[in-house]
N, C-alpha and C positions, 0 to 999 in steps of 0.2 A: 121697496127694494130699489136701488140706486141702477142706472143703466151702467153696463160695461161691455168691455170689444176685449176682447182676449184672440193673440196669436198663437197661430201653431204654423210648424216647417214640417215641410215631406222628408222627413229622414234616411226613411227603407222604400225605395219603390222596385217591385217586383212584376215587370211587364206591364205597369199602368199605362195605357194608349192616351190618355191626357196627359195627366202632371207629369212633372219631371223632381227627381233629389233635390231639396234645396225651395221649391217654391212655396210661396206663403197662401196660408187662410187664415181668415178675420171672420170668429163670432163673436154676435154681438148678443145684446137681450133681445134683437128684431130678427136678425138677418145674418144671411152666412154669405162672407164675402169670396169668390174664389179667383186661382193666381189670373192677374191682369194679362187681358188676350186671350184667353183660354176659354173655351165651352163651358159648361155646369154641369156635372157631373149628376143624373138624379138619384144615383146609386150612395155618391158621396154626402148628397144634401138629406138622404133617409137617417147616415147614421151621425150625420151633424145634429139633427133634428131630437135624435135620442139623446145626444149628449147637451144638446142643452136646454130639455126636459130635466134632466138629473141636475144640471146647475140650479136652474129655475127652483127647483124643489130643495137645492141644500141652502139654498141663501144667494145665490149668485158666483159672481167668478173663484170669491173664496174655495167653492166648493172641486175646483180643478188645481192641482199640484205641479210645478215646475221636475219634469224628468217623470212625468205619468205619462204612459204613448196610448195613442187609442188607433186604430185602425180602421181602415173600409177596407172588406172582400169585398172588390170589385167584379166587373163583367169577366175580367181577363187578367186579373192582376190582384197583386195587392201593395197597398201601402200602408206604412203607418207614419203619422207623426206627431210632433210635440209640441208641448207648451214651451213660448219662450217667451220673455219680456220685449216691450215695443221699442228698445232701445237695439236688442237683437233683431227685431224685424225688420228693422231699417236697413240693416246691413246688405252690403253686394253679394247675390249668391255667387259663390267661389265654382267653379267649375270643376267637376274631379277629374282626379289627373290620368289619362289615357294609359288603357294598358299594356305593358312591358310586351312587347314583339318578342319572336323570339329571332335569331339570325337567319333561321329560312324562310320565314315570313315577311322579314325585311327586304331580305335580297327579291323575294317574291313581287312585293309590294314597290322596289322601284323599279323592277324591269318592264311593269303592265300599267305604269304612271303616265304614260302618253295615249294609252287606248282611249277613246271617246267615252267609254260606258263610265272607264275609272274615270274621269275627267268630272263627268257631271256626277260625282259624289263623292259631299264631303269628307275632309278629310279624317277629322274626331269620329264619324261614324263608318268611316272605310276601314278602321284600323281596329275596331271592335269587330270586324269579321272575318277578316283577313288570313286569320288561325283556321278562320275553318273550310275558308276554298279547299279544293279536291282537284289536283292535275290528277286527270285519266291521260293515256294511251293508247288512239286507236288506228289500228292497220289498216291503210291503203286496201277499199273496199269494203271495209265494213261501214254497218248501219248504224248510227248515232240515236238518231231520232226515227221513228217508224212512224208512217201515215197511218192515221184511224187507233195511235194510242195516246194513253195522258204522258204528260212529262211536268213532272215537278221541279224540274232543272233548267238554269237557264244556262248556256253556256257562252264561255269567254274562248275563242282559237287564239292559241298562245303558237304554236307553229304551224306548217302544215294546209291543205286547202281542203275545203268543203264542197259538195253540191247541194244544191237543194234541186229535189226533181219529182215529178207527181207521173208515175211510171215512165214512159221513154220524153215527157218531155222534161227541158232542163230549165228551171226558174230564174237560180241564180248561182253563183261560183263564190265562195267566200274566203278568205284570207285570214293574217293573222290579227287581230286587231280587233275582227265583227264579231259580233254577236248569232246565235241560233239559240231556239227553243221558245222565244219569246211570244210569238202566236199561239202558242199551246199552251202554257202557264199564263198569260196575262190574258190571254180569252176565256178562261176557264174551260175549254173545250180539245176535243181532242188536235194531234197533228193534222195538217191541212198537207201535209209533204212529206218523201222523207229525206234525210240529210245523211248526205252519206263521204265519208273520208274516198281522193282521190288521190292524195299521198298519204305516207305515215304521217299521222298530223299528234299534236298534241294538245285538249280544252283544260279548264278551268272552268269548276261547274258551282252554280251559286245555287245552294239549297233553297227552296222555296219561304221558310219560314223567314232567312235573312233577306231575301229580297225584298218582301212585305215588307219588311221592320224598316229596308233603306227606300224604299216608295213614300212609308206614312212618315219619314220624317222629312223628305227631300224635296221640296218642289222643282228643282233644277231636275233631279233622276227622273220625276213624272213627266215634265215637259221633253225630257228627251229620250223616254220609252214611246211617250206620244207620237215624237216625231219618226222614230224607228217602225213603229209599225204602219204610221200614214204612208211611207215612201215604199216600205217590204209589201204593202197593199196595193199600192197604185203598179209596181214594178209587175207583179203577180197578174193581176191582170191584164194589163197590157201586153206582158209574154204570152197567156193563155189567149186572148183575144186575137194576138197573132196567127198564129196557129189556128183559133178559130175559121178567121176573116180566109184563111186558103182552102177550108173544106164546107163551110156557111150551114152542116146541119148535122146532126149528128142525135144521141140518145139522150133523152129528159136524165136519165139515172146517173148519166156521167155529170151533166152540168144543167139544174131542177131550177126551175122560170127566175125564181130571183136573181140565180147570181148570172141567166141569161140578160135578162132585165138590167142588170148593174154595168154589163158590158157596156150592153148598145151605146147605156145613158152615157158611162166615162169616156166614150170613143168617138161619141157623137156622131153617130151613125142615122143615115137616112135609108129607110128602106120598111118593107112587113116583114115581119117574123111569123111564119106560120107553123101552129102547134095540133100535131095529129094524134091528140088525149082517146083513150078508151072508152069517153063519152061522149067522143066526138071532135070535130074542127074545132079551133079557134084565130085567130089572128090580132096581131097588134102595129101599129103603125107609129114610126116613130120620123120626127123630121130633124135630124141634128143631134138627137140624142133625148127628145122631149117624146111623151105620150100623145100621140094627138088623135089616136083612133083603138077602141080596141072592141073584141064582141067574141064570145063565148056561149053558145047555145041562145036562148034569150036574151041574155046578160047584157048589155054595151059599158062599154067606158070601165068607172071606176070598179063598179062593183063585178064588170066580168074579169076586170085583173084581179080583186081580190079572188075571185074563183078560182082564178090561173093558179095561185101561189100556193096553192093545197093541193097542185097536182103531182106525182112523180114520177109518171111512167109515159112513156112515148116518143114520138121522135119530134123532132124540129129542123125547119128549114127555112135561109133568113134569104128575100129578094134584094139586091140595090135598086134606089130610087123610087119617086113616089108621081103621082098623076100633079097637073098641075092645082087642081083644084085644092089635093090634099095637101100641097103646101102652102096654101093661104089658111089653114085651117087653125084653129085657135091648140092649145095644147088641153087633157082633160084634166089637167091640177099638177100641183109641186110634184114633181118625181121622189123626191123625199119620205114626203106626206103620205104619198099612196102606198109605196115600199112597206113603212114603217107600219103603217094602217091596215095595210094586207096581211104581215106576217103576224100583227097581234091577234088580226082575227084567225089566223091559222092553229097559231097557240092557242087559242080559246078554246078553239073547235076539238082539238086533240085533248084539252084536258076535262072535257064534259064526256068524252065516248071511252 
């Protein structure tokens, strides 16, 4: 039997998170070729695999027909596509053509054309969802977002001002233009605050599944979700921290070692922090914001902060300044490292008991 390469075009794609309408596959008698830049599908190359088994066995490419569709039920999706001749392959895939707005969607679409969010996303894929934003309406005082629930919504303020506040203290004040909800849907976990209207305000709420769909195709929307939560992160603490730094102690259950531990480090703070656990003392010594001392029962150093990181009950109370000796004192590893390494072993721990 003679070697042969036979194309096929993605015709129908129905939520394939790979291919796209329009992109080509080349099987051949060896190998299945897939669209250039793209992943490999192993879901795709099973049912390539079967089809050209059934080539193999009828004689070769004779044995597949011009306007026969075959399909892969994929993870999430499906497509199917066809055979065409390599003169067809060649061809530029044509883009389809965006779909018909309607007049309140347009008008929508260019009055929130200057917000940042809309900014960092494109255009062909802004206009694909645009139908289905959702102006809410909410009165001066009410709650948008609640601390300690999920929200699948990410929201756009079209008028109106926001607060973000974690019981009487205030985070941040938001305008027309920001964004809220993004900590709770892009962390997958619940709100860290709640948000609440200080005038009659008016949002614009982007459903969860659209926003995925504009993350997995947009590298520009990733890098500046990225940046929105690095800056909403850094603000948040440094507000809390303030606040902190004028009462220096307070209860484990309001604010549990890590995210005490994350302050010190971002504030660069010099001083001991001492922690009066149900099993006892502990303390940890930081010079600038670095670990340079710490001891929990027997414990020292690395592995008494991991210990700290499993605690959640107690009080604390943070000293300024440190002896001279303790600031010559080497630091006990990456603050990073240890963080990340404590809360794994935390999680372990909770998933064996």
């Amino acid at each position: 039997m003679k070697s042969f390469n036979l194309y096929f075009k993605i015709i129908t794609n129905n939520n394939c998170p790979l291919y796209e309408k329009g992109d080509l596959l080349t099987l051949s008698d060896k190998a299945l070729t897939c669209p250039e830049h793209k992943p490999t599908c192993l879901i795709l190359v099973r049912e390539m695999t079967q089809l050209l088994f059934r080539l193999l066995d009828g004689g070769g490419a004779g044995a597949a027909e011009k306007g026969e569709l075959f399909s892969c039920s994929g993870c999430s999706g499906l497509i199917k596509f066809g055979l065409v001749s390599k003169e067809e392959a060649a061809l530029p895939v044509s883009e389809p053509a965006a779909p018909a707005l309607s007049d309140e969607s347009r008008t929508l679409l260019d009055s929130i054309r200057d917000f940042p969010l809309i900014q960092a996303i494109p255009e062909d894929d802004l206009v694909k969802v645009v139908d289905r934003l959702r102006k809410e309406r909410v009165h001066s005082g009410a709650t948008l977002i609640r601390k300690g629930q999920s929200s699948m919504y990410l929201y756009i303020i079209l008028s109106g001002n926001m607060v973000v506040s974690d019981k009487s203290l205030v985070i941040a004040t938001l305008g027309p233009g920001e964004i809220c909800g993004e900590m709770s849907y892009l962390g997958g976990d619940t709100a860290g605050a709640d948000v609440k209207a200080i005038t009659d305000a008016e949002v614009l709420s982007f459903a969860g599944e659209d926003l995925s769909m504009l993350l997995d195709r947009s590298p520009g929307l990733q890098l500046y979700m990225a940046k929105v939560l690095a800056r909403r992160l850094g603000n948040a603490n440094s507000v809390r921290f303030n606040t902190f730094d004028a009462c220096m102690s307070g209860w484990l259950r309001e604010m549990p070692p890590a995210e005490l531990f994350q302050i010190f480090h971002m504030n660069q703070k010099t001083g001991v922090l001492t922690l009066d656990f149900p099993e006892g003392m502990a303390k940890v010594s930081f010079r600038e914001g670095c670990v340079i001392n710490a001891q929990f029962g027997e414990k020292t150093n690395q592995e008494a902060i991991f210990d700290m990181l499993g605690e959640k009950e107690g009080r604390y109370a943070f000293t300024t300044g440190l002896s001279p000796e303790e600031m010559r004192s080497a630091e006990i590893g990456d603050f990073m490292m240890l963080l990340m390494e404590g809360i794994k072993r935390v999680d372990e721990t909770g998933e064996e008991s």
